[in-house]
C-alpha positions in Angstrom: -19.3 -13.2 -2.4 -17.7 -11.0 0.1 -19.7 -8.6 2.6 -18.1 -5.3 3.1 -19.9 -4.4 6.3 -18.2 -0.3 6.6 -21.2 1.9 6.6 -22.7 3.5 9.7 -26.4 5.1 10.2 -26.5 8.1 7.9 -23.1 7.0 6.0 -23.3 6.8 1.9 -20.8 5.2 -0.8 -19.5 7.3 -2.9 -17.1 5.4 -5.1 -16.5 2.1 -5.5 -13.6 1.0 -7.8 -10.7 -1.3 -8.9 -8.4 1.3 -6.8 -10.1 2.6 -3.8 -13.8 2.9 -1.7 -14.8 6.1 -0.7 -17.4 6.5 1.8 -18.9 9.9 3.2 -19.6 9.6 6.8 -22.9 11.2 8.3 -20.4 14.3 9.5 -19.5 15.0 6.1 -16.1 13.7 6.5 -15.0 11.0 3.6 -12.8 7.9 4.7 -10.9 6.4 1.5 -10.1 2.8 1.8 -8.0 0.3 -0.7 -9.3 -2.0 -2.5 -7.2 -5.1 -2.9 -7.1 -8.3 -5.1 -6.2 -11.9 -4.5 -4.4 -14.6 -6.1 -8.0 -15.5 -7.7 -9.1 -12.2 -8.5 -11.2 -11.5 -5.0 -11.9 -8.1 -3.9 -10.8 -6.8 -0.8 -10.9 -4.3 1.3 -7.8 -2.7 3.3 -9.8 -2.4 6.9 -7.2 0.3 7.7 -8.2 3.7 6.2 -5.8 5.5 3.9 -6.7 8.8 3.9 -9.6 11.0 5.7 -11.2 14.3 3.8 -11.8 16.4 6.3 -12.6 19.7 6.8 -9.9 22.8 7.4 -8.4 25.2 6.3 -6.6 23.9 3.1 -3.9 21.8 4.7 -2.7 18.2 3.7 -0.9 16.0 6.2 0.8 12.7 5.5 2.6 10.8 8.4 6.3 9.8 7.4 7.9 6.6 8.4 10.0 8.3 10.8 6.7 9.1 13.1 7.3 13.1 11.7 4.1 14.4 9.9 4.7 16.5 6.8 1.7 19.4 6.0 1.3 20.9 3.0 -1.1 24.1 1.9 -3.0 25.1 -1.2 
């Protein structure tokens, strides 16, 4: 058994799959995490967070490899 120890006062899980853990922070803001396997079938969790949901006003950013961040609107 693992422990995944990510939640603060006030935080709530709101998805927990094969793919990803998404957990809605006491702000309102939702930090989306990776889930990971091992060689024996394990579940991790990637302790660096892949994506934020924030609020704004309809813009997406993703940092490129290059350091340059990329935004896109909808």
């Amino acid at each position: 058994m693992i422990t995944i120890d990510v939640l603060k006062k006030g935080d709530e899980v709101l998805n927990i799959n094969e793919r990803f853990l998404a957990v809605k922070r006491e702000d309102g803001t939702v930090d989306i995490y990776n889930m990971l396997f091992n060689d024996t079938n394990e579940i991790f969790v990637d302790p660096v967070k892949c994506a934020v949901i924030g609020y704004g006003e309809g813009l997406v950013g993703k940092q490129l490899d290059d350091g340059e961040t990329k935004v896109y609107t909808f």
